[in-house]
C-alpha positions as CSV (number, residue, x, y, z in Angstrom):
1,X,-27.1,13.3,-8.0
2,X,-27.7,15.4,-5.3
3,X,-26.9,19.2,-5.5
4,X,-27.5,20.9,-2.5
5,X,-26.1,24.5,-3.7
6,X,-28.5,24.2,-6.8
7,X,-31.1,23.3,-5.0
8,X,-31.0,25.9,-2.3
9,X,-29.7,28.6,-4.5
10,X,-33.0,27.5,-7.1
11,X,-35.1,28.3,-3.6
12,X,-33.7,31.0,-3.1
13,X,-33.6,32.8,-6.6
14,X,-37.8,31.5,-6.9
15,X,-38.1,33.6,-3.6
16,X,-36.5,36.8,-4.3
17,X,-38.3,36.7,-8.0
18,X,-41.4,36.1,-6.4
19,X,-40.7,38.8,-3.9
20,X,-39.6,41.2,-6.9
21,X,-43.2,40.6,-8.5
22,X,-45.1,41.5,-5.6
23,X,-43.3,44.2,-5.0
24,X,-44.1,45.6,-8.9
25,X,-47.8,44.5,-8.4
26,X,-48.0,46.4,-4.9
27,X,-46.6,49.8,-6.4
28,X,-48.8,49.0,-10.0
29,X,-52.0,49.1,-7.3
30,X,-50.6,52.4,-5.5
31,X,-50.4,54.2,-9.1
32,X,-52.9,52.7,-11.0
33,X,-50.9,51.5,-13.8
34,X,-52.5,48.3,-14.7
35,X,-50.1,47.5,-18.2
36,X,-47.0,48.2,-19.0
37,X,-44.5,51.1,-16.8
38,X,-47.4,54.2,-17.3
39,X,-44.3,56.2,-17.5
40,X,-44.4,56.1,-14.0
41,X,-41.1,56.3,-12.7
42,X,-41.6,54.2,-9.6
43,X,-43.2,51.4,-11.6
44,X,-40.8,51.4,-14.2
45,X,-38.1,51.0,-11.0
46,X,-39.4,47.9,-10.0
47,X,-40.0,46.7,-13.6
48,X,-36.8,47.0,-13.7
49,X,-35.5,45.5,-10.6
50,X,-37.6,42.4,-11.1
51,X,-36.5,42.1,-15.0
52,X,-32.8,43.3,-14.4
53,X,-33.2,39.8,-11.5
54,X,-34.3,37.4,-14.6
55,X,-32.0,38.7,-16.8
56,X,-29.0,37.7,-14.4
57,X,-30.1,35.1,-12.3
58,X,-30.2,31.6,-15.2
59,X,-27.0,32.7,-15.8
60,X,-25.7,32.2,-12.4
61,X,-27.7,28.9,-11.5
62,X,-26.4,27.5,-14.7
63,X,-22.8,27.9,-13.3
64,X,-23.7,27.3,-9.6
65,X,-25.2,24.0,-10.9
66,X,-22.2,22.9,-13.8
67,X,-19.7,23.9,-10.8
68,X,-21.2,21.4,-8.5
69,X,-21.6,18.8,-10.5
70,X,-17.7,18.6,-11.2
71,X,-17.4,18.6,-7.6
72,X,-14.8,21.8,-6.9
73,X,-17.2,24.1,-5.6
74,X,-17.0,23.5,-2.3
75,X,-16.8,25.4,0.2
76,X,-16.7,28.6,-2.0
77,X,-19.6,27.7,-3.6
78,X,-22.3,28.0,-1.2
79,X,-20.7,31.2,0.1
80,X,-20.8,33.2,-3.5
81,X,-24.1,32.4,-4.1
82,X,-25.4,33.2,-0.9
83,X,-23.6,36.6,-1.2
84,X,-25.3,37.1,-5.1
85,X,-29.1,36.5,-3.8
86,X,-28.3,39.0,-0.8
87,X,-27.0,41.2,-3.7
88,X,-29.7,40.7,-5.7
89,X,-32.0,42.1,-2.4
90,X,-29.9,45.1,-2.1
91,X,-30.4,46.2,-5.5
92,X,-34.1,45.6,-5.6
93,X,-34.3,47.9,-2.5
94,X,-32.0,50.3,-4.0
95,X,-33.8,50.2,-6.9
96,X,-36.3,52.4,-5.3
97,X,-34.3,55.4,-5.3
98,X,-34.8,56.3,-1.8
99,X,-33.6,55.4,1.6
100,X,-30.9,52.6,0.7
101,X,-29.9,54.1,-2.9
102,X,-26.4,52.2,-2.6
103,X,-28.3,48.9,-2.4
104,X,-28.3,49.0,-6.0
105,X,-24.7,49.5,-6.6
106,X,-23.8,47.0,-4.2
107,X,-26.5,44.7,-6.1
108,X,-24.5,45.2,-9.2
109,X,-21.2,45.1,-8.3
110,X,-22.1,41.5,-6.5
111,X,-23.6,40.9,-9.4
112,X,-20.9,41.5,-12.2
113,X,-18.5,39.9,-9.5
114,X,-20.3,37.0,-9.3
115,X,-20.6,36.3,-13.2
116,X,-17.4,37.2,-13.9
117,X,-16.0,35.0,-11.0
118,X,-18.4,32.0,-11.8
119,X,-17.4,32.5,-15.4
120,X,-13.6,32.6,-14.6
121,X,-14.0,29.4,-12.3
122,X,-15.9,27.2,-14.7
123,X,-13.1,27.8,-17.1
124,X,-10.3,26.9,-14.9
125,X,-12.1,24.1,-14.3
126,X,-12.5,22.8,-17.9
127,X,-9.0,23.4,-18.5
128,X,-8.0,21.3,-15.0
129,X,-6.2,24.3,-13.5
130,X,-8.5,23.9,-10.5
């Protein structure tokens, strides 16, 4: 079975992680903080972009994937989990805490949306409602 919303939301998700961890590696080298946060503020930001991506993001492609596989995901689907990984890029960048601080609230607020939505959908689902 083919699931082209898995798949590309997968590639997608594997990018933005992987962009996550350079960006903590990058600011790591420009403060010398080799293990762990240092207590340096920026690293810990980025730690913290990166692991508050991982702890969200299984979650989501659990339910992107289950919703597909019944077959009622589409068109909506695609759409919301697009709209989460661009979420997820607005919060790493707000994450920072300058230039595009509202980055991260928008990242979060797509981000509870999307749970909660996914969530809410998966359950109509089960009980045929949808």
């Amino acid at each position: 079975m083919l699931l082209p919303v898995t798949l590309s939301a997968s590639a997608a998700a594997a990018i933005i992680a992987f962009w996550l961890m350079i960006r903590v590696g990058q600011v790591r080298g420009s403060e010398k903080v080799s293990i762990g946060d240092g207590g340096n503020e920026k690293v810990i930001r980025r730690m913290r972009a990166h692991a508050n991506f991982v702890e969200s993001a299984p979650f989501v492609l659990i339910l992107v994937a289950a919703i597909e596989m019944t077959g009622k995901g589409a068109p909506w689907l695609a759409y919301v989990a697009g709209i989460y990984m661009l979420g997820r890029v607005a919060h790493g960048i707000g994450m920072d805490g300058a230039g595009f601080k509202q980055g991260r609230a928008i990242g979060t607020i797509i981000t509870v949306l999307t749970l909660l939505g996914l969530a809410i959908a998966a359950t109509l689902i089960t009980l045929g409602v949808i």
